[in-house]
SELUM-831560 format. One record per residue: residue in one letter; x negated, y, z negated of N, C-alpha, C, O in turn. Coordinates in steps of 0.001 Angstrom, whole numbers, padded with zeros to 6 digits, always signed. Atoms other than C-alpha are relative to their C-alpha. Layout:
aXYZXYZXYZXYZ
...
//
This chain:
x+000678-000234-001262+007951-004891-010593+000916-000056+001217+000817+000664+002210
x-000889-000017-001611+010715-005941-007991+000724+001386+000096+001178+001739+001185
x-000905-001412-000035+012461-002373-008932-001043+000385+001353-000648-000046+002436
x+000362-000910-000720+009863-000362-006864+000850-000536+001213+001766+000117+001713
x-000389+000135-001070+010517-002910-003941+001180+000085+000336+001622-000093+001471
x-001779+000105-000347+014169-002605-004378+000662+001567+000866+001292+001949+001852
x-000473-001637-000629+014442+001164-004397-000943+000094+001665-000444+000668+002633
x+000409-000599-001180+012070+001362-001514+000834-000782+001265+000952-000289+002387
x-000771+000447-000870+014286-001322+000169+001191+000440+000828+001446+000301+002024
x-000788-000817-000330+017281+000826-000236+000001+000804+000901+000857+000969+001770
x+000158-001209-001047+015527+003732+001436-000238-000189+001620-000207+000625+002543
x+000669+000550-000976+014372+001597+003985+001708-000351+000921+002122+000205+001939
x-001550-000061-000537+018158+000444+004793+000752+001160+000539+001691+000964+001311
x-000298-001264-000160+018910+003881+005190-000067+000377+001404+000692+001110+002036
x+000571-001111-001165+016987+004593+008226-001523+000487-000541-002660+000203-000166
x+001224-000826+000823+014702+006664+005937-001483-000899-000479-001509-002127-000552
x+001372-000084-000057+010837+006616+005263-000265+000204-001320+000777+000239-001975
x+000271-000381+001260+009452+007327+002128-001736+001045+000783-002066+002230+000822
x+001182-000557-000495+006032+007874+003785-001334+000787-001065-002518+000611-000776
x+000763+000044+000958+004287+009328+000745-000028-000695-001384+000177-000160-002473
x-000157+000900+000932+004049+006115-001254-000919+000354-000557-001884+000642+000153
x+001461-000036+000648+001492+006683-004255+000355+000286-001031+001318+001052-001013
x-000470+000280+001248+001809+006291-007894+000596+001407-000751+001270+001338-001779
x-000905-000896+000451+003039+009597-008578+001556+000351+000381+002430+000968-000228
x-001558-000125-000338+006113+009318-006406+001066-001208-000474+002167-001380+000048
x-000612+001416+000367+007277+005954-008261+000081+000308-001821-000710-000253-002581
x-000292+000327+001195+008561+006752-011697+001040-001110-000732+002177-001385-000348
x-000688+001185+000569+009550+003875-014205+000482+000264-001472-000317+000698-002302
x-000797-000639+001399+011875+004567-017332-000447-001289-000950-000902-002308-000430
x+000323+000885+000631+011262+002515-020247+001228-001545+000202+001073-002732-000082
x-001066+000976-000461+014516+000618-019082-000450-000930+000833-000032-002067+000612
x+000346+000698-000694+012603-000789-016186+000979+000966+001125+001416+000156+001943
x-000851-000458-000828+014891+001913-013918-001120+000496+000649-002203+000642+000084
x+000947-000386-000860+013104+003145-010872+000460+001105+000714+001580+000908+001185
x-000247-001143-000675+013319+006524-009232-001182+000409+000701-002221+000915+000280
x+000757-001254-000844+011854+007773-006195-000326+001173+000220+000313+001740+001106
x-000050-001538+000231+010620+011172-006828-001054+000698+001673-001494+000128+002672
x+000324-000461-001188+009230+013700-004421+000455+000302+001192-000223+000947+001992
x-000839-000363-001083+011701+013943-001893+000104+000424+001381+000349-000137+002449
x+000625-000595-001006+010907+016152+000111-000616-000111+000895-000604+000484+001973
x+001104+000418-001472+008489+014707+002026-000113-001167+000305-001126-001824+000544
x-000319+001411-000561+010348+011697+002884+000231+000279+001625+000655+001320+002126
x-000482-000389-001211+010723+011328+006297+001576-000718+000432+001710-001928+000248
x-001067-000017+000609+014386+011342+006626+000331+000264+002089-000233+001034+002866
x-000729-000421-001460+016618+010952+010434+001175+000436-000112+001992-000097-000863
x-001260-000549-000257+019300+012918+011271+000698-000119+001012+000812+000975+001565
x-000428-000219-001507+021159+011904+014511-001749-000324+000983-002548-001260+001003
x+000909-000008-000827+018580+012896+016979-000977+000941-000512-001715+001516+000288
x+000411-001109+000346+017094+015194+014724-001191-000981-000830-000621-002031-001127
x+001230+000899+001147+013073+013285+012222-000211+001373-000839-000575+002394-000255
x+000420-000801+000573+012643+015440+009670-001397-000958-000853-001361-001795-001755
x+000984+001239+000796+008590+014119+009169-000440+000215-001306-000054+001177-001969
x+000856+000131+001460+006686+013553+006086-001086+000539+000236-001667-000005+001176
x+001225-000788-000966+003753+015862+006766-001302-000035-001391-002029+000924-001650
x+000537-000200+001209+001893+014838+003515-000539-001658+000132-000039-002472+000907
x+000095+001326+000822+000085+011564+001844-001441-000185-000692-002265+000628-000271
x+000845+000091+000511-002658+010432-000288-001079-000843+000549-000817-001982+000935
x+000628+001336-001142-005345+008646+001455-000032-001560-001376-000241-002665-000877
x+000661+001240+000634-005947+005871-001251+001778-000763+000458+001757-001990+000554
x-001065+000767-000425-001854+004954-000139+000390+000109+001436+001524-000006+001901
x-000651-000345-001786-002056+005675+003783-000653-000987+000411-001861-001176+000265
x+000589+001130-000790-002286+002675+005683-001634+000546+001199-002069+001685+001369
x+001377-000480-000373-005731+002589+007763+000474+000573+001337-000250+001527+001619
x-000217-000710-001233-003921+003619+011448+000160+000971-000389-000491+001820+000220
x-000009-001598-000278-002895+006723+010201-001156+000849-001200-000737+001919-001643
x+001128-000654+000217-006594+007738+008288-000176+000758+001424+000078+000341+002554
x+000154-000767-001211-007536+010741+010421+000770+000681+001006+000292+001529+001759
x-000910-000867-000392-004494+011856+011823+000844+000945-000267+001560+000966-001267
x-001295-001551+000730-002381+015101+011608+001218-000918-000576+001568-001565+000411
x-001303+000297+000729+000654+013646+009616+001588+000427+000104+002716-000061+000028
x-001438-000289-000577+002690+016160+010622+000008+000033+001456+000336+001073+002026
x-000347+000090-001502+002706+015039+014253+000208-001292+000477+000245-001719+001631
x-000385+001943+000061+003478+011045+013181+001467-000271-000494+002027+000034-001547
x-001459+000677+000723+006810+009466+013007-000744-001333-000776-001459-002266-000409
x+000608+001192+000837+006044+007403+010122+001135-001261+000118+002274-001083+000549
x-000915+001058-000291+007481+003570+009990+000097-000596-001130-000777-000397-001973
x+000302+000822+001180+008704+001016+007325-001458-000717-000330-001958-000918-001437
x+001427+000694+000492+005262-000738+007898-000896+001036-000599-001876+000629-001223
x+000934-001048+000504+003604+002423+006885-000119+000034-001981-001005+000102-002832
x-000155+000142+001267+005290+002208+003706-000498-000963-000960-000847-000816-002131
x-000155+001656+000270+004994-001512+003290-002146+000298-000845-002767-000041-001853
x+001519+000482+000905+001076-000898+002808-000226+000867-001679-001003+000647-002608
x+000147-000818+001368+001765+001794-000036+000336-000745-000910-000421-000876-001873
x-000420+000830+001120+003931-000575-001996-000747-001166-000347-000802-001635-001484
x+001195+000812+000682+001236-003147-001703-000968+000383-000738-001255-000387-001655
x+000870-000744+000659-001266-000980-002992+000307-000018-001028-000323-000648-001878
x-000470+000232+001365+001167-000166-005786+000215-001220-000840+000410-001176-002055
x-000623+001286+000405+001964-003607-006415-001793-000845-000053-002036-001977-000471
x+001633+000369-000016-001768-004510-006276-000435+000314-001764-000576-000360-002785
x+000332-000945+001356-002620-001989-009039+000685-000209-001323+000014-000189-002355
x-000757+000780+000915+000495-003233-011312-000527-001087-000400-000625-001205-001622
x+000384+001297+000222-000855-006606-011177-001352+000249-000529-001551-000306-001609
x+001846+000569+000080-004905-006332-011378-000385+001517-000798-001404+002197-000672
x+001100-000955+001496-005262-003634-014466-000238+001343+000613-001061+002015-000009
x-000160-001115-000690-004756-000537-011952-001519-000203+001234-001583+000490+002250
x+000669+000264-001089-007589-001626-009842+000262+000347+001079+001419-000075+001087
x-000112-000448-001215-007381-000255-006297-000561-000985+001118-001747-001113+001420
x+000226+001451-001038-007205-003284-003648-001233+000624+001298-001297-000006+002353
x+001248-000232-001191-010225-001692-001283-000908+000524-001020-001758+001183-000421
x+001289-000929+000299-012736-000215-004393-000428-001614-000715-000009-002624-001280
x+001241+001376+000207-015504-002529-004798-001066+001222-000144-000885+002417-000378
x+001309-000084+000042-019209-002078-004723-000840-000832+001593-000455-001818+002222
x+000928+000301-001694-021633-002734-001311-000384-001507-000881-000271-001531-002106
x+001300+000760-000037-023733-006110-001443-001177+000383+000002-002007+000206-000890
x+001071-000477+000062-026160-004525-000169-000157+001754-000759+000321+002839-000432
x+000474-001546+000583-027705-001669-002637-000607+001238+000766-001071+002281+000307
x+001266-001053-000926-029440+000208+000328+001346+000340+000614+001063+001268+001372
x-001230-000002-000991-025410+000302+002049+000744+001272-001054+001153+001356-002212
x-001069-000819+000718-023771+003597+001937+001143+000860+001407+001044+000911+002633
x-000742-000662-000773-021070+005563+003313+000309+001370+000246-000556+002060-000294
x-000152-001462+000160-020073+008828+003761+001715+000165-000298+002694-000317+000272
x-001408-000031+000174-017087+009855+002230+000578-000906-001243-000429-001348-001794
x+000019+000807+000836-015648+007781-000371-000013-001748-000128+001183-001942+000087
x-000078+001546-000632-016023+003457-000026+001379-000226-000238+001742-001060+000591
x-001477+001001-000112-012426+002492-000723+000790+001222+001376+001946+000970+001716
x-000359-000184-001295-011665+004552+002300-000159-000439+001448+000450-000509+002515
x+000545+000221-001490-013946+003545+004456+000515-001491-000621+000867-002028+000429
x-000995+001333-000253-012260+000050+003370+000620-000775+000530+000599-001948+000902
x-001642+000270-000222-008962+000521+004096-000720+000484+001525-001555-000320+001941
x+000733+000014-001597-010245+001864+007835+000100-001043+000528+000841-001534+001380
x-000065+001287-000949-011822-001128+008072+000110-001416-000019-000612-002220+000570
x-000217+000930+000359-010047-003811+006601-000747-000378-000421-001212-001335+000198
x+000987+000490+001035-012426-004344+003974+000263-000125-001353-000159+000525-002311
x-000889-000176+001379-010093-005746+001351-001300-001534-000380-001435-002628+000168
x+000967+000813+000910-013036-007476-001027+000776-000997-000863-000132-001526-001504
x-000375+000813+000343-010772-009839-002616-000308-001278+000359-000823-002114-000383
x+000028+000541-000935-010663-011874+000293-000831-000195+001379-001186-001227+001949
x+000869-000310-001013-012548-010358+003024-001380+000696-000755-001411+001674-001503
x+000744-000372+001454-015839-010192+001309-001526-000064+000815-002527-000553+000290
x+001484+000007-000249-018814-009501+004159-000772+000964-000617-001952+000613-000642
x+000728-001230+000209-020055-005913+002676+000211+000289-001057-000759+000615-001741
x-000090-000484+001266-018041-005126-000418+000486-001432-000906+001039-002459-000514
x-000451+001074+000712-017562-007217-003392+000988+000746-001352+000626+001642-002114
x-001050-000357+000931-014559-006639-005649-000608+001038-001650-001823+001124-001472
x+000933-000668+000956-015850-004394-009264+000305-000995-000896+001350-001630-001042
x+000378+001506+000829-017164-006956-011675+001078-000280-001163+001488-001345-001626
x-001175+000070+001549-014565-005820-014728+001730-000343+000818+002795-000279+000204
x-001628+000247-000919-011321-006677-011868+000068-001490-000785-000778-002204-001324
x-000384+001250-000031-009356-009513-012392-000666-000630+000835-001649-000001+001226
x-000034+000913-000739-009832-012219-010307+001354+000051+001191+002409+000122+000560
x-000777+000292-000945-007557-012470-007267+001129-001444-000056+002261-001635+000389
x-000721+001181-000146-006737-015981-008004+000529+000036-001297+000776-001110-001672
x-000606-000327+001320-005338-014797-011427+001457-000140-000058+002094-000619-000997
x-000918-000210-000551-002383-014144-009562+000926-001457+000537+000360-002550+000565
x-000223+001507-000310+000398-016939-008260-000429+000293+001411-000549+001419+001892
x+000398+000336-001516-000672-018271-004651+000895+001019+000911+000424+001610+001882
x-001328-000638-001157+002353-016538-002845-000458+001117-000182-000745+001472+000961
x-000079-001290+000119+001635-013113-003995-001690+000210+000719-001996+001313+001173
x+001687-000015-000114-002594-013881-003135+000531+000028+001789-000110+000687+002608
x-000309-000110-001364-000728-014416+000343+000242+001207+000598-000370+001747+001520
x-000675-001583-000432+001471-011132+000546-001435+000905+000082-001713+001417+001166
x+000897-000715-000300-001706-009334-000154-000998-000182+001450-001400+000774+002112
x+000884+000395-001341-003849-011246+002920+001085+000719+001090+000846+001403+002085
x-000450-000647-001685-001251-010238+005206+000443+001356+000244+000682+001895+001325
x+000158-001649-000011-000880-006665+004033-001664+000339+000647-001969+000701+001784
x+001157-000734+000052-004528-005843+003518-000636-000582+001398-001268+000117+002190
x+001109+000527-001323-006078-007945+006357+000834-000739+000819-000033-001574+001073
x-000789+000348-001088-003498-009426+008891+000966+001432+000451+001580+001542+001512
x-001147-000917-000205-001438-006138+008538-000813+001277+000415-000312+002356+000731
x+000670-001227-000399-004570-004006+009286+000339-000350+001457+001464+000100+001677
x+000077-000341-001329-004711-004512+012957+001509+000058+000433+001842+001146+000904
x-000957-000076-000275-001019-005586+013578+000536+000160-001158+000479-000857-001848
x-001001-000496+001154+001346-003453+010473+001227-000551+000142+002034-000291-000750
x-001505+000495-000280+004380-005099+011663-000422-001826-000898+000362-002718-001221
x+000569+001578+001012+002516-008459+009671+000335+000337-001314+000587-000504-002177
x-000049-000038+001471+002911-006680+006683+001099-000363-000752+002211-000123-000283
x-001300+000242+000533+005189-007925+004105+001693+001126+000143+001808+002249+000634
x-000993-000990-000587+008614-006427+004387+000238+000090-001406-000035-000968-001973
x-000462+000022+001096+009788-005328+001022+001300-001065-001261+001499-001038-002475
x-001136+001350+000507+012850-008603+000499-001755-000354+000040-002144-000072-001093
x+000860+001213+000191+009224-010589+001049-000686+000303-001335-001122-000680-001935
x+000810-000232+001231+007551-008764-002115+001251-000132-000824+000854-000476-001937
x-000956+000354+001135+010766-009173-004086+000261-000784-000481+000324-000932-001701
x+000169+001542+000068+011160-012477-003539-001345-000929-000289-001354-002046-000806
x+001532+000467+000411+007190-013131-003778+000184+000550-001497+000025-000352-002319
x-000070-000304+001681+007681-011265-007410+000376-000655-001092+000067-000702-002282
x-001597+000445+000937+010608-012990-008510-000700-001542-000376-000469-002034-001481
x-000058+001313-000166+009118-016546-007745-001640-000294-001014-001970-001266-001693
x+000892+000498+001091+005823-015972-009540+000422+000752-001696-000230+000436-002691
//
């Protein structure tokens, strides 16, 4: 698991963006080797020159940029930071998706799909648990060691309003390593 955060660390050292984090751009060799695929639609600086990322999947786009043109956003490491949680969510809890739950209330619906309207609105059911409740066959949250139950609170719900909260990729490596 620390590979993804490593390679995305690299890219991150760079300058560079990845910007379309989502389980198809993260291949893993049976070695445990990690390659960033997709390329292309990294967002990548040149000088004075952004070449953006004009692409992404909503189930890995942090909730500020739901709803916006893509190609008219300089994307940031925190942008990334929430994809690799996502991924790193899904590794851990049986591919589960850290915003799909089920309503409380049976009469509660949305338009559009619910683990979108989620991520929007910081409605990570693990933890934050007024409307949706996690899907009954998930792990448990506390399955997990304490440190990593942290990284997720301050991705999914301290990192919704302010993204600069979100873990930085050394903090998920080191949160990996230690549980």
């Amino acid at each position: 698991l620390p590979g993804h955060a490593r390679a995305l660390h690299a890219l991150h050292d760079k300058g560079d963006v990845m910007g379309d984090v989502n389980q198809q751009n993260v291949l893993v060799t049976d070695t445990a080797m990690v390659t960033l695929v997709d390329t292309d639609s990294f967002q990548i600086q040149d000088g004075p020159r952004t070449f953006r990322c004009t692409v992404g999947v909503p189930d890995y786009t942090p909730p500020e940029l739901h709803g916006l043109k893509l190609d008219t956003i300089n994307r940031s490491v925190e942008h990334d930071r929430f994809g690799l949680a996502v991924l790193i969510f899904q590794l851990l809890m049986q591919g589960f998706h850290p915003f799909t739950g089920a309503p409380k209330d049976p009469t509660f619906s949305v338009e559009g799909s619910l683990y979108v309207y989620c991520i929007k609105n910081g409605l990570f059911p693990y933890l934050h648990k007024p409307t949706i409740k996690p899907p009954a066959q998930a792990p448990h949250l506390a399955c997990l060691h304490p440190d990593l139950q942290v990284l997720f609170g301050r991705t999914f719900i301290a990192g919704h309003h302010q993204p600069h909260l979100r873990p930085t990729t050394q903090d998920w490596m080191n949160g990996l390593k230690v549980a």
